[in-house]
N, C-alpha and C positions, 0 to 999 in steps of 0.2 A: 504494500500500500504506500500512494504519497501523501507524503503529510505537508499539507503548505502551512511557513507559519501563520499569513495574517487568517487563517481556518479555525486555525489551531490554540492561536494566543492572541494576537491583537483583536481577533475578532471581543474579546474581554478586555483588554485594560482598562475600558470604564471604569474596572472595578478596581482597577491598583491602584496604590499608595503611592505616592511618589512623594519619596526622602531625599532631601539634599543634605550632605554630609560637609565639614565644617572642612575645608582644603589644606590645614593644617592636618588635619584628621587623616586624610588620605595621605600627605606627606611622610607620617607616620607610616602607615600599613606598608605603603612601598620599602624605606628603609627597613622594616624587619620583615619584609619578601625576603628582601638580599640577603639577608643574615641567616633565614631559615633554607636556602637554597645552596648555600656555601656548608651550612651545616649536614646539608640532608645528600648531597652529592655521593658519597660512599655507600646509602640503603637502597638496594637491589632494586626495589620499586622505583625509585626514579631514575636508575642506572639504563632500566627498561623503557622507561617513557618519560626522557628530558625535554621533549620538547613543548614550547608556551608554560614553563613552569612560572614563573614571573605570571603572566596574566592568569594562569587558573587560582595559584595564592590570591592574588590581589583582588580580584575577583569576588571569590570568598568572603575573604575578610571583608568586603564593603558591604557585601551584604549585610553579617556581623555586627556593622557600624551602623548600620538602614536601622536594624530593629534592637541595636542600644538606644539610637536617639527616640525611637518612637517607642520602646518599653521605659524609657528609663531606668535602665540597668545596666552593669558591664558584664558583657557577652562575650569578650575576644579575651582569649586566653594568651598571651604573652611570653610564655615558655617555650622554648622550642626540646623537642625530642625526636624521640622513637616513633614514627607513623602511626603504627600499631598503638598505642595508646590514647590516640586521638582520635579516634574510632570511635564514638560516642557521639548523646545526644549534645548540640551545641547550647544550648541554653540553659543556665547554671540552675537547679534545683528545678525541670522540669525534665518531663521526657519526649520531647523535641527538637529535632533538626533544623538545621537552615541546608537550603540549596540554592546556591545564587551562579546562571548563566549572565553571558551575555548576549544583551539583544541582538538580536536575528539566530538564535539557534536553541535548542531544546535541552531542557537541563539532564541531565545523567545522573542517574541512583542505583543504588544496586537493584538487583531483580528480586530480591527477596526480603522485604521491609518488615521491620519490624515495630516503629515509632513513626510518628508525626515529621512531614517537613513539613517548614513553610517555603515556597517557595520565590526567591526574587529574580529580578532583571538587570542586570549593570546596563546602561545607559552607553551605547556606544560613539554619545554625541560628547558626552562629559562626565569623566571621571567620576565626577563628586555625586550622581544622579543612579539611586538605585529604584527600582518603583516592588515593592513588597505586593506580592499578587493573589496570595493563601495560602491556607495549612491544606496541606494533603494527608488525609488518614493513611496507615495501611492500606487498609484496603482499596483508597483511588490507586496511588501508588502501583499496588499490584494487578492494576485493572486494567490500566492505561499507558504501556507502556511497548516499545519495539526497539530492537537491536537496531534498526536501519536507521536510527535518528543519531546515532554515533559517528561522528566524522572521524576519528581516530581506528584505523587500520590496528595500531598496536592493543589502544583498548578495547576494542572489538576483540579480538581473538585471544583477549584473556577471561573471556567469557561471567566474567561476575556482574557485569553492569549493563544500563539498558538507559535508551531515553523516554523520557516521561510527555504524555502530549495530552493529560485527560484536563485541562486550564478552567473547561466548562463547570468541574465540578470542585473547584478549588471553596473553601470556607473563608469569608473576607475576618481577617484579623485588622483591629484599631488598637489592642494594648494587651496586657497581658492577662485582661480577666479571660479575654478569648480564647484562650490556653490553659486558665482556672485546671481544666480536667484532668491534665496531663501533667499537675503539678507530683513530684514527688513526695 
């Protein structure tokens, strides 16, 4: 099947958030990309798929920064390690994810979910611009998803991940009672 995005997602942003992130703030996240990339260089996983490591961290992380300023909470974990240990939900005393692509392409999750994303958009006009679109259950997650929405040849054929295209059925999140359920 093809999946066109504006079918797919734009035909929704209606419904997203759209956060502007403070440009000091992203000044930030870029310098400790760097740091986390020179650090992560030697673990097998990225040995395997170095490449756009820069833009999939930074990526991330804004998202991270979307839904600190609009939960009022800190969200980004500032530690760097072991991959493997960051493997978790990202949102501190909840059991929720964030999953932030950038605009014009469909986010990637594993194929087998077990928690809540929320899912965002980086803004491919301006850094500082994430628009936060909703929580995905499980079960949307595992409903709405296809290998073929992976541009990545390497991640493709390490078979754990898939792209997510179910937008329609996203739950619109404004703060963090929205997520009350999934608190720890």
């Amino acid at each position: 099947m093809i999946y066109k995005y504006d079918d797919y997602i734009t035909k929704y942003s209606n419904n997203f958030i759209e956060v502007i992130i403070d440009t000091d703030y992203v000044k930030k996240i870029y310098s400790f990309v760097n740091k986390i990339i020179l650090e992560k260089a030697t673990e097998n996983h990225h040995k395997s798929d170095p490449y756009n490591e820069t833009k999939r961290f930074t990526t991330g992380f804004l998202g991270e920064a979307a839904l600190e300023k609009l939960f009022r909470i800190e969200i980004i974990d500032w530690s760097i390690g072991y991959s493997g240990f960051y493997n978790k939900p990202d949102i501190p005393n909840y059991s929720v994810g964030i999953k932030t692509v950038e605009e014009g392409k469909f986010p990637i999750i594993f194929k087998n979910n077990y928690y809540p994303q929320i899912i965002c958009i980086k803004s491919t006009q301006k850094d500082n611009v994430i628009f936060v679109c909703g929580l995905a259950t499980p079960e949307i997650l595992n409903s709405y998803q296809d290998t073929s929405l992976i541009l990545s040849p390497n991640l493709r054929a390490r078979g754990s991940k898939t792209g997510f295209y179910g937008f329609e059925h996203l739950i619109k999140i404004t703060s963090l009672k929205d997520i009350e359920k999934y608190k720890k």
